[in-house]
Wavefront OBJ file of the C-alpha trace (Angstrom):
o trace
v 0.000 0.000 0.000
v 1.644 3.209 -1.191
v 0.540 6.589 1.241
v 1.653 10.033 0.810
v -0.419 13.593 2.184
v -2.322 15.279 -0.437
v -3.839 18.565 -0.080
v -6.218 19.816 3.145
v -4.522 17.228 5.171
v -5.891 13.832 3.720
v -4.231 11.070 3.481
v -4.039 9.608 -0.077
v -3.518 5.413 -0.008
v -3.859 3.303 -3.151
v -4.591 -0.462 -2.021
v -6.586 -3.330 -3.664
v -9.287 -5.049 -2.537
v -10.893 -7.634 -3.753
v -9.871 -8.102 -7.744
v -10.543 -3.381 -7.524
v -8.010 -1.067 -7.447
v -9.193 1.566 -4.658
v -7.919 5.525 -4.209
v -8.816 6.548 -0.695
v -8.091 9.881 0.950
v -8.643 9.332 4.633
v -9.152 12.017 6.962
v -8.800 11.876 10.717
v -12.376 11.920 12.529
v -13.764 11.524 9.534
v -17.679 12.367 9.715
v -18.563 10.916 6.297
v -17.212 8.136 4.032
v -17.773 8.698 0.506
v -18.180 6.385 -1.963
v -17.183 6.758 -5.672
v -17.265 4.262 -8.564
v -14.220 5.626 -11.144
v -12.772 5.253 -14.641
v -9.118 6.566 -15.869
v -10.487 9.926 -16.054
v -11.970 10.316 -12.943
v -8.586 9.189 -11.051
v -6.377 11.580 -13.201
v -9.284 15.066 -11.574
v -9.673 12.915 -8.229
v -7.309 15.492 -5.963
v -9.292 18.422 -7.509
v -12.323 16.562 -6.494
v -11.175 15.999 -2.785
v -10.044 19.990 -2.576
v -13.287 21.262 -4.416
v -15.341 18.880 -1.827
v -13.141 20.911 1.120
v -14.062 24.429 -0.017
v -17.147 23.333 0.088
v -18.086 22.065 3.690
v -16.439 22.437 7.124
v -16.946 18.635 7.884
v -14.146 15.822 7.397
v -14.467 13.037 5.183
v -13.243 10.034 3.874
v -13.136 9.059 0.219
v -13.250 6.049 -1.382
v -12.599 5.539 -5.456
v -13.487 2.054 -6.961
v -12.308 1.117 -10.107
v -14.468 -0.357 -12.508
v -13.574 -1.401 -15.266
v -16.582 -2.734 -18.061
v -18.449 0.427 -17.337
v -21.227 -0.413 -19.569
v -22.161 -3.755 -17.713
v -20.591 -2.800 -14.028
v -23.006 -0.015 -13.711
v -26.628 -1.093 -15.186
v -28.834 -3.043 -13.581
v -30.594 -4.909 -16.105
v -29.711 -5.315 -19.897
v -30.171 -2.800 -22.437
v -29.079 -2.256 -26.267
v -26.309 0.103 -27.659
v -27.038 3.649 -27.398
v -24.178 4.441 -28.722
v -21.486 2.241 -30.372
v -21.590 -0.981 -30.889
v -22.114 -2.402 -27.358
v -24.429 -3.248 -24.873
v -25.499 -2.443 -21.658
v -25.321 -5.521 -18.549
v -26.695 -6.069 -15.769
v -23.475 -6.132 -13.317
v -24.777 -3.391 -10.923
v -26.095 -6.166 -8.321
v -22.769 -7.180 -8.685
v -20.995 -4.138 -7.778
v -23.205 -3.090 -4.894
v -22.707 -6.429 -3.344
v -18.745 -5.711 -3.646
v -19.807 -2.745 -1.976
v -21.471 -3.873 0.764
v -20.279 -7.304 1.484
v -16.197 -7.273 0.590
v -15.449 -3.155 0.426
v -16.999 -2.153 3.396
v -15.934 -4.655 6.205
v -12.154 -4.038 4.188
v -12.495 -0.694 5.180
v -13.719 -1.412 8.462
v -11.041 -3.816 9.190
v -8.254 -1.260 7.903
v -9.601 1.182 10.434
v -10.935 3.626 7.357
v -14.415 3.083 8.310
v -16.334 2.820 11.696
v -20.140 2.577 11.847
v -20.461 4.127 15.115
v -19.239 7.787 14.287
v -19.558 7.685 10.164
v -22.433 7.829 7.555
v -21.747 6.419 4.669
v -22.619 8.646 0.906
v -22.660 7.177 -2.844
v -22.012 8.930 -5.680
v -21.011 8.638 -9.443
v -20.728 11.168 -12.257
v -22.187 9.469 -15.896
v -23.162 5.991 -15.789
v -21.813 5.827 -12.066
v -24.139 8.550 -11.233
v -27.101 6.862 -12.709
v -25.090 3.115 -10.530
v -25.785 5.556 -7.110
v -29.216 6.569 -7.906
v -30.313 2.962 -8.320
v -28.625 2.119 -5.231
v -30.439 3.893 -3.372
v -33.360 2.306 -4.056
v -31.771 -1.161 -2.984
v -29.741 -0.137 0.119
v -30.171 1.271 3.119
v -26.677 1.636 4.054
v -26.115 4.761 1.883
v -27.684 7.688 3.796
v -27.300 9.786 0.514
v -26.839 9.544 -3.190
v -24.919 12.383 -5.198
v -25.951 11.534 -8.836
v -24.399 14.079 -11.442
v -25.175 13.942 -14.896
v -26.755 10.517 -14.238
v -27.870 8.173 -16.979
v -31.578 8.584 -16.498
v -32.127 8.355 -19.981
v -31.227 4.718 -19.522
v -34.454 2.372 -20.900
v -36.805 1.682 -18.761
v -35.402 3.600 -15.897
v -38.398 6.372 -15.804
v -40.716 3.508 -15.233
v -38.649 1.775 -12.567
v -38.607 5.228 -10.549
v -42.194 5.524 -11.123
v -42.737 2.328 -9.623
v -40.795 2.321 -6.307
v -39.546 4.511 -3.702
v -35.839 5.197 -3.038
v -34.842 4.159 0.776
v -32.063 6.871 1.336
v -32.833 10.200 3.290
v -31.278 12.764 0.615
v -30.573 12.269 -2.989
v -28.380 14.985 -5.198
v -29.352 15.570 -8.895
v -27.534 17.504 -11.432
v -27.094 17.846 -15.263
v -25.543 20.344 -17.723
v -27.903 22.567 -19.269
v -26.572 21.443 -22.719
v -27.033 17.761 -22.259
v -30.180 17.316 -23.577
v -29.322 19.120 -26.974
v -28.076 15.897 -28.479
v -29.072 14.174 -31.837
v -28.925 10.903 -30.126
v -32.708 10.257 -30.000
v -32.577 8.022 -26.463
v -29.664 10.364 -24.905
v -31.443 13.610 -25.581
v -34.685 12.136 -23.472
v -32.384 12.834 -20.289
v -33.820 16.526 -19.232
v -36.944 15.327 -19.335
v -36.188 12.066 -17.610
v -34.062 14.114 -14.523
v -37.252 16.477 -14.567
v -39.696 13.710 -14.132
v -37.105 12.034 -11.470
v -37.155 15.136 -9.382
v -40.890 14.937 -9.394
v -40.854 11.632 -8.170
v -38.179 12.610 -5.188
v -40.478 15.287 -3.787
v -43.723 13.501 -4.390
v -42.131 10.770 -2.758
v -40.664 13.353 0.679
v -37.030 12.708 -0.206
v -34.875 15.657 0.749
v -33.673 16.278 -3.077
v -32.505 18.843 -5.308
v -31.906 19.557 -9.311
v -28.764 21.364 -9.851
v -28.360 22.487 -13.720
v -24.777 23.124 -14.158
v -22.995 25.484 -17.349
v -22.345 23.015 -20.132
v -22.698 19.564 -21.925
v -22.040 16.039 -20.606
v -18.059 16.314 -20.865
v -17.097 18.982 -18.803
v -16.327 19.783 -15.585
v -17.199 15.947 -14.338
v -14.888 16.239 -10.730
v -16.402 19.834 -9.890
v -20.072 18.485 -10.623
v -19.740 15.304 -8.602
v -17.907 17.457 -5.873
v -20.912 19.693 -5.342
v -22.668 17.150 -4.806
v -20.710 15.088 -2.593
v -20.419 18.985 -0.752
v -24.097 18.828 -0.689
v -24.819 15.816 1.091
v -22.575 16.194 3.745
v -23.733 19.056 4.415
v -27.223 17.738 5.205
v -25.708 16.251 8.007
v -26.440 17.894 11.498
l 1 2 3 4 5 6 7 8 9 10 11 12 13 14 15 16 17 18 19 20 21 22 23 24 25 26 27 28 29 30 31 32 33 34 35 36 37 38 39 40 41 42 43 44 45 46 47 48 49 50 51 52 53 54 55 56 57 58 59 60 61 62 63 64 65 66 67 68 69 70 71 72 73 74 75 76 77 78 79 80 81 82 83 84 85 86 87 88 89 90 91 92 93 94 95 96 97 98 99 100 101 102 103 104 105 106 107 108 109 110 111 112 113 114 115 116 117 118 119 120 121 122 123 124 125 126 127 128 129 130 131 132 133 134 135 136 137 138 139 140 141 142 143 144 145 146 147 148 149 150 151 152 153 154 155 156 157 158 159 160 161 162 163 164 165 166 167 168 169 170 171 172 173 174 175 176 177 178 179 180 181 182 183 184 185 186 187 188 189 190 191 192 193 194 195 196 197 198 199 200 201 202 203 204 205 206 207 208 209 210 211 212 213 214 215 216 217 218 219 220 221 222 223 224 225 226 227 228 229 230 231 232 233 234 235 236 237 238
């Protein structure tokens, strides 16, 4: 396990667990322990993440970043066809959550990153991983909030799925760039009115929740986005 201090005083540890390759920037006393599922981009904005999330809130935190690495099947919970490309959508997200719960977590506890007692545990994902954290939360109640930025809502038969059950999580984060929606694609450009109609459901539904509409298309700004929502959450906390 390689360790060195990164900015605002966290510790930044790269360590594997399970067959995953895991970033984690530990903080002492931490109040939350964040959750992120991550590609190669993610990692190479993750520091700028972890100092945005600091300017943000007054609480400590600990972050963890899971690799994944079939994004397309990791991420989805039940099979879909290309959107874009040539391939198709899985349904590994039971998968991941149970790494999640069942091999990630009691790692974490048994490293001493993680104790139940004084932390609260958030999700959140930018893309596909944003869309992997909003489904959680319907399946979990170990998350006490979901940051979903720029989530796949758009994703097929997602709208009805929401529609048809009720998320078990106290608070859940949604954003999307205001540009997203102007798309060709004729299943991607369906997201602003699918994260519309989501929000709808939240508040019908008496989740704490709010729609964030950031400057922009899908492919920009991804660590600030999923950092204001992290920011968000935590903040909830009292």
């Amino acid at each position: 396990m390689k360790e060195y201090k990164c900015k605002d005083m966290n510790i930044k540890t790269f360590s594997q667990i399970d067959d995953r390759n895991c970033t984690i920037y530990q903080s002492e006393q931490a109040e939350c322990l964040l959750f992120q599922p991550v590609d190669e981009h993610d990692l190479e904005v993750l520091d700028n993440e972890v100092t945005m999330i600091h300017s943000l809130t007054d609480k400590s935190f600990t972050l963890v970043a899971f690799g994944i690495k079939d994004w397309q099947n990791e991420l989805t919970p039940w099979p879909a066809p290309p959107v874009f490309g040539k391939i198709p959508f899985g349904d590994g997200a039971v998968t991941t959550l149970s790494f999640v719960l069942e091999k990630l977590i009691p790692q974490l506890a048994q490293k001493g990153f993680y104790s139940k007692d004084t932390m609260r545990c958030l999700l959140g994902g930018y893309s596909l991983a944003g869309f992997f954290a909003l489904w959680a939360g319907y399946q979990t109640k170990v998350f006490e909030g979901i940051a979903a930025a720029s989530p796949s809502v758009w994703y097929p038969q997602w709208i009805d799925y929401a529609d048809n059950h009720k998320p078990i999580v106290a608070d859940i984060y949604l954003s999307l760039g205001d540009k997203e929606e102007k798309t060709k694609n004729p299943v991607m450009k369906q997201v602003g009115n699918c994260i519309r109609r989501q929000q709808e459901l939240l508040v019908s539904q008496r989740i704490n929740t709010v729609l964030e509409w950031n400057p922009g298309n899908h492919f920009q700004h991804s660590d600030e986005r999923i950092a204001k929502g992290f920011a968000w959450l935590i903040n909830q906390i009292h």
